[in-house]
N, C-alpha and C positions, 0 to 999 in steps of 0.2 A: 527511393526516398526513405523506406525503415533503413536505410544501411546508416545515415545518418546517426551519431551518438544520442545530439541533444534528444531528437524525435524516439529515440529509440528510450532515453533516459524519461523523457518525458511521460510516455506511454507506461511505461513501468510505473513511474509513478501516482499514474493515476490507478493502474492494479490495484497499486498498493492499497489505496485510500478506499478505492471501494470496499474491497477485502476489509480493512480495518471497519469501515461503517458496519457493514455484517456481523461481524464478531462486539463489536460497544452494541450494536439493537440485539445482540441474543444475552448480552449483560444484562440492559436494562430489562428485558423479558422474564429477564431469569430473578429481578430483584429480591424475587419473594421465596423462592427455591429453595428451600429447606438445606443447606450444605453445598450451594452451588456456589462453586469459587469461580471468579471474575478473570477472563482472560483478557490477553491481547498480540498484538503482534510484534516481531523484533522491529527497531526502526528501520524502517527505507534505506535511510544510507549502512545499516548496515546488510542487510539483504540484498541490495545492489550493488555493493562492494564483492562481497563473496560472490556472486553471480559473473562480474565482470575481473574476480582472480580467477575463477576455476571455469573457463567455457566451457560450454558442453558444442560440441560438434554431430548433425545430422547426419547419417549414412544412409539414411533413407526420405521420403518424403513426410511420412505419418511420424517420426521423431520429432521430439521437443528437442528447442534449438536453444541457446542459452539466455535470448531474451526472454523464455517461459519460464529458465530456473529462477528467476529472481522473483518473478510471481510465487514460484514453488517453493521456495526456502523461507520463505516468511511465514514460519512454521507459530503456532498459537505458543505463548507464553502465561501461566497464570501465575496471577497476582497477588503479591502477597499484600497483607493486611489486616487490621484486626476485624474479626468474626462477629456478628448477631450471633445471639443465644441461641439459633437453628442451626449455626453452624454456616451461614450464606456472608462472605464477606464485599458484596456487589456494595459501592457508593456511590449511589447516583447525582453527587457532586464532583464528583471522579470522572466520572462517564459524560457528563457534561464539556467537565474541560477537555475532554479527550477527543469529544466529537466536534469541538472548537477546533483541535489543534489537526484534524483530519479533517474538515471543510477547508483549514490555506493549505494544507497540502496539494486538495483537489482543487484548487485554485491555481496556486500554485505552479501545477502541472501544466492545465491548460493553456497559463501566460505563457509559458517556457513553449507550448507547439505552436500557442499563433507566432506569437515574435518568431521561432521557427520559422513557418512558413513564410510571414511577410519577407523574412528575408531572403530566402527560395526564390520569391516572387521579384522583388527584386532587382536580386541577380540576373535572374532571366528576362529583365526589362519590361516587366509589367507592373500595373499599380493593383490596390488594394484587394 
């Protein structure tokens, strides 16, 4: 059933979202941090694009297989913007809509596996 795209798309993108949540809570943590610049992650679809042009292939078991790389490649970006007098450019109105626009993703994601499954289900002549 991971062989699946959508399941497999979906899964990822809940990665994503989590990851993303981690990085906005060490933003807002960091508000006050004397010189602490505000990061983030690349978007989804482009970390998952890269991930599904370039696969990576297992030779072993303990290898990461290319549905990791896309968790993996969603490497931190900081932000630009203008700076506090400390030198800390963290906008905790920023970080708001940010953590808005990562709660539909993680939404989002979820829709895309049940619908997934229901249709599985389905398929295979079962209800809900």
């Amino acid at each position: 059933m991971e062989k699946l795209e959508t399941i497999r798309m979906a899964g990822a993108m809940t990665a994503h979202a989590a990851e993303r949540a981690k990085v906005i809570a060490g933003n807002v943590a960091n508000s006050d941090t004397p010189g602490f610049r505000a990061r983030d992650l690349r978007p989804f679809a482009e970390t998952y694009r890269s991930a599904a042009a370039n696969p990576i292939k297992a030779t072993r078991a303990g290898h990461f297989t290319s549905s990791d790389a896309g968790r993996m490649s969603a490497r931190l970006i900081e932000e630009r913007g203008g700076r506090a007098p400390n030198g800390n450019n963290v906008s905790l109105e920023d970080e708001m809509v940010k953590n808005a626009e990562t709660k539909r993703q993680h939404d989002l994601s979820i829709a895309v596996y049940r619908s997934s499954l229901t249709m599985l289900r389905t398929a295979m002549g079962r209800r809900g």
